[in-house]
mmCIF file as Biopython writes it, N, C-alpha, C and O atoms, coordinates in Angstrom:
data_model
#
loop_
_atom_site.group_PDB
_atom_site.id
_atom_site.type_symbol
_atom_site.label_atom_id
_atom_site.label_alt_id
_atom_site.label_comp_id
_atom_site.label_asym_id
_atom_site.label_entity_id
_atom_site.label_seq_id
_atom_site.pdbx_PDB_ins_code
_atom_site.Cartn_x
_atom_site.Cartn_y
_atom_site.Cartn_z
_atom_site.occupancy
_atom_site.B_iso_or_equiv
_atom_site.auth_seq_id
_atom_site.auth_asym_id
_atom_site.pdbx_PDB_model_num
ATOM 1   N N  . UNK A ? 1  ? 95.010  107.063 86.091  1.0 0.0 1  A 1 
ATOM 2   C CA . UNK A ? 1  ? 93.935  107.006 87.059  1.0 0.0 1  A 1 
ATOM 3   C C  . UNK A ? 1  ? 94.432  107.594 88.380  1.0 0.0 1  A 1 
ATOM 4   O O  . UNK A ? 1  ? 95.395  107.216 89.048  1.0 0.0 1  A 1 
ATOM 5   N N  . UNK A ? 2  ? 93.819  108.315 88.554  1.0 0.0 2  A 1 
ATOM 6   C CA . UNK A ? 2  ? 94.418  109.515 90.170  1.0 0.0 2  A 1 
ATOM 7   C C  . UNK A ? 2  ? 92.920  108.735 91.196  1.0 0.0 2  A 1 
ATOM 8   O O  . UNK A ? 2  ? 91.725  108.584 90.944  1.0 0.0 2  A 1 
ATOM 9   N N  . UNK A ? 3  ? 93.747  108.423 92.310  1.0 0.0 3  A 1 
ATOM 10  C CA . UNK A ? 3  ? 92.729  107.947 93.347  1.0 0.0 3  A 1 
ATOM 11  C C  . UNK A ? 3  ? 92.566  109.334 94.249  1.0 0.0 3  A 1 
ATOM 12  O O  . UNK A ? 3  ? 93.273  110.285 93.913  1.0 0.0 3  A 1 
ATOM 13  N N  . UNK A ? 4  ? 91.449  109.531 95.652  1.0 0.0 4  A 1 
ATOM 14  C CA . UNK A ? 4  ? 91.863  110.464 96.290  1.0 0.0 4  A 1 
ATOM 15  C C  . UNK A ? 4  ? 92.878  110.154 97.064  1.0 0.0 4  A 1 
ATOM 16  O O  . UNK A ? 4  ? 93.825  110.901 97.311  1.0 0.0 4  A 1 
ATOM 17  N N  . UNK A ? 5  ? 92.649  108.558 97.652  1.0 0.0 5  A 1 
ATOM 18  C CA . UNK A ? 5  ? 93.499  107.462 98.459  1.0 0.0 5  A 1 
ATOM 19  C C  . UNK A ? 5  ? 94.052  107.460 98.050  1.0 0.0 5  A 1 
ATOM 20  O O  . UNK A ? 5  ? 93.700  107.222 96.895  1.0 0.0 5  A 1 
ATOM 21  N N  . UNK A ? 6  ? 95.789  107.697 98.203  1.0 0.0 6  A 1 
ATOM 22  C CA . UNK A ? 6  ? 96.904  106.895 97.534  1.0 0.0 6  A 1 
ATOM 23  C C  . UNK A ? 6  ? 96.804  105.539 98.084  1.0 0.0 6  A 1 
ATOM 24  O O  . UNK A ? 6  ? 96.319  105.417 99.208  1.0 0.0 6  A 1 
ATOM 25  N N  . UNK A ? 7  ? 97.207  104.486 97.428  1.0 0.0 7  A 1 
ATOM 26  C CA . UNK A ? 7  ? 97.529  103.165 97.655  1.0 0.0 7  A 1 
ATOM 27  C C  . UNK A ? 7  ? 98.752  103.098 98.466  1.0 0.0 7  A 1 
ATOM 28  O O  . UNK A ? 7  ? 98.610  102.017 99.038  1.0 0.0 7  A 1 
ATOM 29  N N  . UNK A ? 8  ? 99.945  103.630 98.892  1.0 0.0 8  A 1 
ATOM 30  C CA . UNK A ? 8  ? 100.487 103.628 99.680  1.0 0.0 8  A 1 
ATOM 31  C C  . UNK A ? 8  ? 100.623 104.852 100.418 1.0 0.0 8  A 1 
ATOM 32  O O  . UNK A ? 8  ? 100.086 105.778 99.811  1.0 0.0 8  A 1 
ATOM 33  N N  . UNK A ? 9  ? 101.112 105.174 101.437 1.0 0.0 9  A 1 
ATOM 34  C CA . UNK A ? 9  ? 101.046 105.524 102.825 1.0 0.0 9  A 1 
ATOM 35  C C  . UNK A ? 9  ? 102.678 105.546 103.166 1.0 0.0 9  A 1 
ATOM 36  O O  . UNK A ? 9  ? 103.242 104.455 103.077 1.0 0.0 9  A 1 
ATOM 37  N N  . UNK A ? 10 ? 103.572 106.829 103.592 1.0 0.0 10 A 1 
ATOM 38  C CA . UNK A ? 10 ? 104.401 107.267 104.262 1.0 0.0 10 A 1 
ATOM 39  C C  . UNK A ? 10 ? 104.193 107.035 105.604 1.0 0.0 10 A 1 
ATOM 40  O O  . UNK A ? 10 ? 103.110 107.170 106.172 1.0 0.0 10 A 1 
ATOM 41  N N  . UNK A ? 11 ? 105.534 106.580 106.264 1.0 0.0 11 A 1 
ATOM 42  C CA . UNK A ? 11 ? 105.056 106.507 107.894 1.0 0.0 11 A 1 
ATOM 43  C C  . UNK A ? 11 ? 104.553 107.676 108.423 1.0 0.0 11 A 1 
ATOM 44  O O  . UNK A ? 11 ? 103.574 107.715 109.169 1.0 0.0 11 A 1 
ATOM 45  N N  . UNK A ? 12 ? 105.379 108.910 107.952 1.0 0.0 12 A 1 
ATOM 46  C CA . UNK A ? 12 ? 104.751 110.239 108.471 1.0 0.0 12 A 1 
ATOM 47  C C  . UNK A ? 12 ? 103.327 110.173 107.726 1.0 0.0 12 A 1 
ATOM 48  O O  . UNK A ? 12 ? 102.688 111.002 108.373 1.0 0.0 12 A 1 
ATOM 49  N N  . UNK A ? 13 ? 102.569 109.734 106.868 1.0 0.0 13 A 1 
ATOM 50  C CA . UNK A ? 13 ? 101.401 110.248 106.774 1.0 0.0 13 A 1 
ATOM 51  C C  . UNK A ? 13 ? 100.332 109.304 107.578 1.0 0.0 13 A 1 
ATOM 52  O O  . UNK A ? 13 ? 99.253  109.703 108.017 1.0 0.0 13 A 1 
ATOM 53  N N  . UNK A ? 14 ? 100.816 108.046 107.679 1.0 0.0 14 A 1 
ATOM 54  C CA . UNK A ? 14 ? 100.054 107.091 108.817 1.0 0.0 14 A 1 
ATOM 55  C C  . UNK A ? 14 ? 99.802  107.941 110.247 1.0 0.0 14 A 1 
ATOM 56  O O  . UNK A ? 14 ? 98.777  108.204 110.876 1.0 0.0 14 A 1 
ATOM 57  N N  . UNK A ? 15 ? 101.580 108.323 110.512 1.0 0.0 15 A 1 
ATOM 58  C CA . UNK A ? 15 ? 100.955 109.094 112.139 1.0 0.0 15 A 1 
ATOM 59  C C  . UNK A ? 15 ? 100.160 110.100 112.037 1.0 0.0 15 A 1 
ATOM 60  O O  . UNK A ? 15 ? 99.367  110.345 112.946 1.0 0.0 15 A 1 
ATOM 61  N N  . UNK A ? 16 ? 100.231 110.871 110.898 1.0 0.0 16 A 1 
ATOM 62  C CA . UNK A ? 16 ? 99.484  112.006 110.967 1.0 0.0 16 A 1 
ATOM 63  C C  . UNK A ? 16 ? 97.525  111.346 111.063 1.0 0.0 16 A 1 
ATOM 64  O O  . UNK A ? 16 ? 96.623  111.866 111.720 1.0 0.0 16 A 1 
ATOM 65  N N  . UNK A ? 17 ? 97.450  110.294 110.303 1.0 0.0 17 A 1 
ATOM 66  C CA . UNK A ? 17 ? 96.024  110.436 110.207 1.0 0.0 17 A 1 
ATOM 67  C C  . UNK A ? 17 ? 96.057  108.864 111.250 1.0 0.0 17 A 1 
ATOM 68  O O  . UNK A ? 17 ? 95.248  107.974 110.986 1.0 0.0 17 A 1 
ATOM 69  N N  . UNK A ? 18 ? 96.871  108.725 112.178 1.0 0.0 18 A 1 
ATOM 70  C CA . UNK A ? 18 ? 96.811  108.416 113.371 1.0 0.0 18 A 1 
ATOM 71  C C  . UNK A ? 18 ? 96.759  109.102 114.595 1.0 0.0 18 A 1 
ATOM 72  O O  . UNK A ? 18 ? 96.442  108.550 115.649 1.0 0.0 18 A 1 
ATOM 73  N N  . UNK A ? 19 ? 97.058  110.281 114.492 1.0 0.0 19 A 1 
ATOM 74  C CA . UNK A ? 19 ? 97.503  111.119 115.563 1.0 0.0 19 A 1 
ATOM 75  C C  . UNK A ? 19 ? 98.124  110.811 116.120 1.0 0.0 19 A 1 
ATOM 76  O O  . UNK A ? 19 ? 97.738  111.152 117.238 1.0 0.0 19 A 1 
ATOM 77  N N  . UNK A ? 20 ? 99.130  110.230 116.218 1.0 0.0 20 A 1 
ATOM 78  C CA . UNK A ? 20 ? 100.795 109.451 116.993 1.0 0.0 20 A 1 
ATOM 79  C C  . UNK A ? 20 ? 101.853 110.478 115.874 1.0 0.0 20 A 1 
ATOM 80  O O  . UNK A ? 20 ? 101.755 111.248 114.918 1.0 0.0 20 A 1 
ATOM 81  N N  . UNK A ? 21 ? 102.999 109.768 116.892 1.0 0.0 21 A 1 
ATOM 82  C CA . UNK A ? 21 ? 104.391 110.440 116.234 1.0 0.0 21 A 1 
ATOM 83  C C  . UNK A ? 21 ? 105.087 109.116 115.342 1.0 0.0 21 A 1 
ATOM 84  O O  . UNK A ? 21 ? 104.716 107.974 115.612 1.0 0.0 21 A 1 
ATOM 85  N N  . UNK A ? 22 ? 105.921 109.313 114.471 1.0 0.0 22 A 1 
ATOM 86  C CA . UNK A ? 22 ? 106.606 108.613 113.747 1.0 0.0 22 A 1 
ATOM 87  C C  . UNK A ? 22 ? 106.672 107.082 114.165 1.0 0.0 22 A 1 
ATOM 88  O O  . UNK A ? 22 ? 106.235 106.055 113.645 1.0 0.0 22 A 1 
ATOM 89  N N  . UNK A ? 23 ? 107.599 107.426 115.639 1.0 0.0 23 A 1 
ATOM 90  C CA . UNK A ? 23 ? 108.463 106.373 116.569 1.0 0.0 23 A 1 
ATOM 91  C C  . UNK A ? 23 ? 107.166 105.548 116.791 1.0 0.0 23 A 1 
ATOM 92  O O  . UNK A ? 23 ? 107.339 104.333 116.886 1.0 0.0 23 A 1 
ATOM 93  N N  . UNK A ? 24 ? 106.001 105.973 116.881 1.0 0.0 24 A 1 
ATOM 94  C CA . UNK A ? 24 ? 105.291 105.508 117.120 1.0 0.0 24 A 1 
ATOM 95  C C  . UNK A ? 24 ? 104.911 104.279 116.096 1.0 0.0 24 A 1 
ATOM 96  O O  . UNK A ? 24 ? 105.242 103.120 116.346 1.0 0.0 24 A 1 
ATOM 97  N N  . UNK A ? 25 ? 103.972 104.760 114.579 1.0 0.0 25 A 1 
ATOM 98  C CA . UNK A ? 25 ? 104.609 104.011 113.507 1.0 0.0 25 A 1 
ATOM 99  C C  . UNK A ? 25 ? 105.269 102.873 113.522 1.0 0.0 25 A 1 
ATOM 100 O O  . UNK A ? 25 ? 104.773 101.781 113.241 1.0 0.0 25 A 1 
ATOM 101 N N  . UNK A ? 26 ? 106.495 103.088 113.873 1.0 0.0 26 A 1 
ATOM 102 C CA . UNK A ? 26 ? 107.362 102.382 113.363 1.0 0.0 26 A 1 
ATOM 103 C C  . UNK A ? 26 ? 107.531 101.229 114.853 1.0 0.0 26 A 1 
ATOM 104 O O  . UNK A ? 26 ? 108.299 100.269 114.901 1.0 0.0 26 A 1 
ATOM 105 N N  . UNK A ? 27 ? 106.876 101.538 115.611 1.0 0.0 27 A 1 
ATOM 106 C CA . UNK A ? 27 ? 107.208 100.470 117.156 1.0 0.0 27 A 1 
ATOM 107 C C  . UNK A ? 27 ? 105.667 99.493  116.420 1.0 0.0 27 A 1 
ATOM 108 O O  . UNK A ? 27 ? 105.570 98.318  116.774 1.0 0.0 27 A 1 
ATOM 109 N N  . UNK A ? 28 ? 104.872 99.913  115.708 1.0 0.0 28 A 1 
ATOM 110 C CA . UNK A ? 28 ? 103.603 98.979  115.292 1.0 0.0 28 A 1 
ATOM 111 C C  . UNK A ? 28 ? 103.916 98.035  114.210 1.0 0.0 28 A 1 
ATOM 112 O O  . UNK A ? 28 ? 103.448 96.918  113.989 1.0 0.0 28 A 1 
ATOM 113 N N  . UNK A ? 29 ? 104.995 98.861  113.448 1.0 0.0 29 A 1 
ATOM 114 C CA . UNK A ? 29 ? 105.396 97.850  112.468 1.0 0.0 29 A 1 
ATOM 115 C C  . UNK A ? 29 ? 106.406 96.653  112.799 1.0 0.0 29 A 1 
ATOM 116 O O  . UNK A ? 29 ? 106.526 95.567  112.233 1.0 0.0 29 A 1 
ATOM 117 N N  . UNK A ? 30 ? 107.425 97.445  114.416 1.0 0.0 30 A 1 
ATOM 118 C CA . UNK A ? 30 ? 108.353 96.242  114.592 1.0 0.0 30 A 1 
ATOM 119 C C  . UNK A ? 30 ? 107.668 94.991  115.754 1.0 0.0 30 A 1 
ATOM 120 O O  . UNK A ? 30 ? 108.343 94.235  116.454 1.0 0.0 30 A 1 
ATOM 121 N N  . UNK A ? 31 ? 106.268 95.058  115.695 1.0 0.0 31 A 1 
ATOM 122 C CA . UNK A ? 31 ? 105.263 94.332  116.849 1.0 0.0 31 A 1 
ATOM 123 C C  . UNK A ? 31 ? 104.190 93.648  115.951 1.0 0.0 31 A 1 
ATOM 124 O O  . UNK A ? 31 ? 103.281 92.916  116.341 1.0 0.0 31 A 1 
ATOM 125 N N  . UNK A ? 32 ? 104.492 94.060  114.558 1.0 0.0 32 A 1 
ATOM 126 C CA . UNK A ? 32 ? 103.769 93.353  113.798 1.0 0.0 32 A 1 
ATOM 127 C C  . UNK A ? 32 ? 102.244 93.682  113.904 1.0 0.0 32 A 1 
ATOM 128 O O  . UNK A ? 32 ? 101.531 93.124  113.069 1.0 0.0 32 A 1 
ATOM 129 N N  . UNK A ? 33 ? 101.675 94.463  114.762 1.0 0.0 33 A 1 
ATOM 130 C CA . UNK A ? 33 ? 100.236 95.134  114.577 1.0 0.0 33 A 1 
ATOM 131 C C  . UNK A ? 33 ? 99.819  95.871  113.342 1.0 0.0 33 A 1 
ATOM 132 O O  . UNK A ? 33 ? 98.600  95.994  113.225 1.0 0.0 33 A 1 
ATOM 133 N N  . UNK A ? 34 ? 100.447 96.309  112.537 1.0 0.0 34 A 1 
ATOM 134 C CA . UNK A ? 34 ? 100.740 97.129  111.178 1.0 0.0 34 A 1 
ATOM 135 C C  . UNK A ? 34 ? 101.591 97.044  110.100 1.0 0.0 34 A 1 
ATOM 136 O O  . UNK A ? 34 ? 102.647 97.645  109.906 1.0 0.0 34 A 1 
ATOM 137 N N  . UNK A ? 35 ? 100.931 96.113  109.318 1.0 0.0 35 A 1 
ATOM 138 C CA . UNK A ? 35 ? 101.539 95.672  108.152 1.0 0.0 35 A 1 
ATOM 139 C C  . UNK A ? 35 ? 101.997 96.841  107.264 1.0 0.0 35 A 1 
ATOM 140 O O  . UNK A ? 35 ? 101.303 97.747  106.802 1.0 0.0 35 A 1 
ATOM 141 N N  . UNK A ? 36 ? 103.477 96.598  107.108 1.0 0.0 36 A 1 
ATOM 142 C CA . UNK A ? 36 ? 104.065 97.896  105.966 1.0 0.0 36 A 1 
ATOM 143 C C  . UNK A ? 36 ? 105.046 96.843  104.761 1.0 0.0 36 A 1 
ATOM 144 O O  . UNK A ? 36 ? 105.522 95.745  105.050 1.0 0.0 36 A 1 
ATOM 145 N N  . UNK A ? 37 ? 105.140 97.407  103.651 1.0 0.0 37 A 1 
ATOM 146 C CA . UNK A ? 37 ? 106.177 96.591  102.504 1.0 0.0 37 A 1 
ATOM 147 C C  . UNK A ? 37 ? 107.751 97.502  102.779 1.0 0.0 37 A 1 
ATOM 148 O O  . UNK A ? 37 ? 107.873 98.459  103.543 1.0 0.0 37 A 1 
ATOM 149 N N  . UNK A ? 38 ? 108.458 97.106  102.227 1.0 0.0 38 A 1 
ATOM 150 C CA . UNK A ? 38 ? 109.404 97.536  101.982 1.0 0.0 38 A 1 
ATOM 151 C C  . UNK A ? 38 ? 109.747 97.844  100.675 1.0 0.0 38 A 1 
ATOM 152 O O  . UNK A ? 38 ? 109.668 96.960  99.822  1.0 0.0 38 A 1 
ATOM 153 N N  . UNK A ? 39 ? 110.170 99.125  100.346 1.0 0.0 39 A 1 
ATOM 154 C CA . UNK A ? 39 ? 110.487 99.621  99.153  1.0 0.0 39 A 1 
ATOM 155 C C  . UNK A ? 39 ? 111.486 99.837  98.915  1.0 0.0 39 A 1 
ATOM 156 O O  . UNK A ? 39 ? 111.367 100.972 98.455  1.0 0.0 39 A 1 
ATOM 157 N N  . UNK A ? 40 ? 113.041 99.477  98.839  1.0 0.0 40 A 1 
ATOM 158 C CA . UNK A ? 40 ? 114.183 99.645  99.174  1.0 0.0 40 A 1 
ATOM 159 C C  . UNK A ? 40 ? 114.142 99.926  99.968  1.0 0.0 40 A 1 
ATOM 160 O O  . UNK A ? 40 ? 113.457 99.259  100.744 1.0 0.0 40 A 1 
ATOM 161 N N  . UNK A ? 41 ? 114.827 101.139 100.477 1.0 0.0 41 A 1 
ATOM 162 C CA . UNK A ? 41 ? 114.947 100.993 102.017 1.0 0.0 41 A 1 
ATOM 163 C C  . UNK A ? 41 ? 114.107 101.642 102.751 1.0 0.0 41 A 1 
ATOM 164 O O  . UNK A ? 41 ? 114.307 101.872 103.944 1.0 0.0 41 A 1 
ATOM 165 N N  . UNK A ? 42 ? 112.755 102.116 101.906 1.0 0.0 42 A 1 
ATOM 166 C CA . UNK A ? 42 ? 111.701 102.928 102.424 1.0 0.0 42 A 1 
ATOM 167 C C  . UNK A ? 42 ? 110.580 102.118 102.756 1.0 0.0 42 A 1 
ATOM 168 O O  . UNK A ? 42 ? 110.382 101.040 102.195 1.0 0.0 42 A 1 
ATOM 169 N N  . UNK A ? 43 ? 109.750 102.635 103.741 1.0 0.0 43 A 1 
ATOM 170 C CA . UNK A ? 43 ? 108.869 101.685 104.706 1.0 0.0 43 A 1 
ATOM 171 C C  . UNK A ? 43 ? 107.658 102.103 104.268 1.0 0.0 43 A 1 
ATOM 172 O O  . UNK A ? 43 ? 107.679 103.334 104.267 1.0 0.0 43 A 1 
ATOM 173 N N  . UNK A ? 44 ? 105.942 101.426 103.655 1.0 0.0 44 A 1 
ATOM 174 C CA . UNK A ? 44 ? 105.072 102.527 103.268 1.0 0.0 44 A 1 
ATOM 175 C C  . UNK A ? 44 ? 104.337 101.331 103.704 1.0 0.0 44 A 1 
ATOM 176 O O  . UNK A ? 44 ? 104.733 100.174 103.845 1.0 0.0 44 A 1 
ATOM 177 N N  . UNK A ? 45 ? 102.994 101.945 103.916 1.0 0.0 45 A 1 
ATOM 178 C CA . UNK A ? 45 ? 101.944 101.056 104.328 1.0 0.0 45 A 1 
ATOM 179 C C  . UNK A ? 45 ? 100.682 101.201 103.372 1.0 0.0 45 A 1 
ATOM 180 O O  . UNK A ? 45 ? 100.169 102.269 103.038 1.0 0.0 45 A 1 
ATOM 181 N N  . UNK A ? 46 ? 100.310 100.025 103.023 1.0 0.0 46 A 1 
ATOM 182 C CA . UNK A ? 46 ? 99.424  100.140 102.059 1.0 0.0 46 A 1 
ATOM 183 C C  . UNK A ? 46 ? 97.514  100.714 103.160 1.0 0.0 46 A 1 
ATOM 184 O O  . UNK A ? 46 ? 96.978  100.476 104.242 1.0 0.0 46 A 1 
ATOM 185 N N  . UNK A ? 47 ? 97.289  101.406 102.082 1.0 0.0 47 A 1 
ATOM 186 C CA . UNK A ? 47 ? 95.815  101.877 102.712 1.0 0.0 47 A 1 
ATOM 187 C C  . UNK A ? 47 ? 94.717  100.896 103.210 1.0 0.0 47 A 1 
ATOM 188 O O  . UNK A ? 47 ? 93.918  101.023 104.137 1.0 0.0 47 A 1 
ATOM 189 N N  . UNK A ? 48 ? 94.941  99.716  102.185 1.0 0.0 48 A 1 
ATOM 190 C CA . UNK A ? 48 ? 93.839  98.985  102.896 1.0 0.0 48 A 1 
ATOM 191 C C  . UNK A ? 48 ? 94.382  98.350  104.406 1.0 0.0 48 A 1 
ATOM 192 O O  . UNK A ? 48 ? 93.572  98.005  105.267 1.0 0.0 48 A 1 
ATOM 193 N N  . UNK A ? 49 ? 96.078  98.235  104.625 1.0 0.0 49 A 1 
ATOM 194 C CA . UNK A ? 49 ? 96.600  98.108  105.729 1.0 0.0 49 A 1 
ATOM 195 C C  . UNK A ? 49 ? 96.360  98.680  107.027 1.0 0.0 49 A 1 
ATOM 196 O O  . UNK A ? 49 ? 96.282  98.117  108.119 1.0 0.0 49 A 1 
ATOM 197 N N  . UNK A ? 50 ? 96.205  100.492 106.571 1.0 0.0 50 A 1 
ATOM 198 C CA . UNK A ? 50 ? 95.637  101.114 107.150 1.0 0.0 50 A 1 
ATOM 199 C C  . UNK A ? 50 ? 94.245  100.996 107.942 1.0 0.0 50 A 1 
ATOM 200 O O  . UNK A ? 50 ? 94.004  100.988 109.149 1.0 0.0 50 A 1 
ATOM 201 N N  . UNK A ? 51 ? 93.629  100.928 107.098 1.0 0.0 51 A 1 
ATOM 202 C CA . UNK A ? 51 ? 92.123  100.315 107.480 1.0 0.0 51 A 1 
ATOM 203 C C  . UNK A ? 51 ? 91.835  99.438  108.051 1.0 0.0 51 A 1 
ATOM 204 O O  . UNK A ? 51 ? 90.813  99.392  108.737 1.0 0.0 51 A 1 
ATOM 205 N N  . UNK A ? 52 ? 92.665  98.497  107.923 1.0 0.0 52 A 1 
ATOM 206 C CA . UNK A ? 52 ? 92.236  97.390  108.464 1.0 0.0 52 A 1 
ATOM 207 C C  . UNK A ? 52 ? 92.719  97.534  109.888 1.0 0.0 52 A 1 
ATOM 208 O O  . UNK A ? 52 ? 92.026  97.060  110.788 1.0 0.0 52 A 1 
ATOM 209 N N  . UNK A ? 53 ? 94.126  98.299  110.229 1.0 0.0 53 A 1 
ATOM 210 C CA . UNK A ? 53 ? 94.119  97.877  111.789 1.0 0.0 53 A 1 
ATOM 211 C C  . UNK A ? 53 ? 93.497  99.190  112.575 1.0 0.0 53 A 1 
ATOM 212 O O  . UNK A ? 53 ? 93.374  99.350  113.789 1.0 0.0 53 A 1 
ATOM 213 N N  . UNK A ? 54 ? 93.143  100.084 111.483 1.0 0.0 54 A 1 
ATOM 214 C CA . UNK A ? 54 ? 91.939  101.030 112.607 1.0 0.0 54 A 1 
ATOM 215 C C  . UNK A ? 54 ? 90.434  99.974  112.886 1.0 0.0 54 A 1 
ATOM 216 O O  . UNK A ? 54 ? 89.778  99.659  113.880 1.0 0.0 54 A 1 
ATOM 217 N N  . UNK A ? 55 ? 90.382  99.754  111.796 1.0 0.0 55 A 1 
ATOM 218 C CA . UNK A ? 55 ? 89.816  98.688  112.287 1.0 0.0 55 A 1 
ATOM 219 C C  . UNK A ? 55 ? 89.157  97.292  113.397 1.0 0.0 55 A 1 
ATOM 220 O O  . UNK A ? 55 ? 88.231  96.536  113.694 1.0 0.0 55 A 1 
ATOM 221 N N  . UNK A ? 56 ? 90.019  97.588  113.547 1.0 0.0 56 A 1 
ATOM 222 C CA . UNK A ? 56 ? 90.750  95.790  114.322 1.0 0.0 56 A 1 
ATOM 223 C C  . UNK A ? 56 ? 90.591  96.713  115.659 1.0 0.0 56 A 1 
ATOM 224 O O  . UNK A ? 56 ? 90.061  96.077  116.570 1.0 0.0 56 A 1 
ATOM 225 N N  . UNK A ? 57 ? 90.901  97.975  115.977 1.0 0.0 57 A 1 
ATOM 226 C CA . UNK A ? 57 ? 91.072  98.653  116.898 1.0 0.0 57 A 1 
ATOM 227 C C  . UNK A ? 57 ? 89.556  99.249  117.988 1.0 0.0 57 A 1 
ATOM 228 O O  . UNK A ? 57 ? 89.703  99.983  118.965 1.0 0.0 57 A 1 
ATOM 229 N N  . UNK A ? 58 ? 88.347  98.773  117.557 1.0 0.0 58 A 1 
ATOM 230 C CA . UNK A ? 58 ? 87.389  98.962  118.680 1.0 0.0 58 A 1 
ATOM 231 C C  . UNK A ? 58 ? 87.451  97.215  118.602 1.0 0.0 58 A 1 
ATOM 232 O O  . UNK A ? 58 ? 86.782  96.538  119.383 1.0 0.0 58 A 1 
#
């Protein structure tokens, strides 16, 4: 089953369809505004995560 959404999310692809930079990303995840899992030692954010804090955001 191929979604168009992937279910997870690269920090670089969050900033991109954030329009922020990486550092950026990653200062939301260490403030806890943006829930991400850990995948060994890789950081991904799930889409509905996504959504939800564009969301949350007006």
């Amino acid at each position: 089953m191929h979604t168009a959404t992937p279910l997870l999310l690269t920090p670089a692809q969050v900033a991109a369809e954030l329009g922020v930079g990486r550092s950026t990303v990653y200062e939301l995840f260490a403030s806890g505004e943006l829930r991400s899992v850990k995948i060994g030692s890789a950081r991904r954010v799930r889409s509905a995560d996504l959504r939800a804090y564009v969301e949350g955001l007006s």
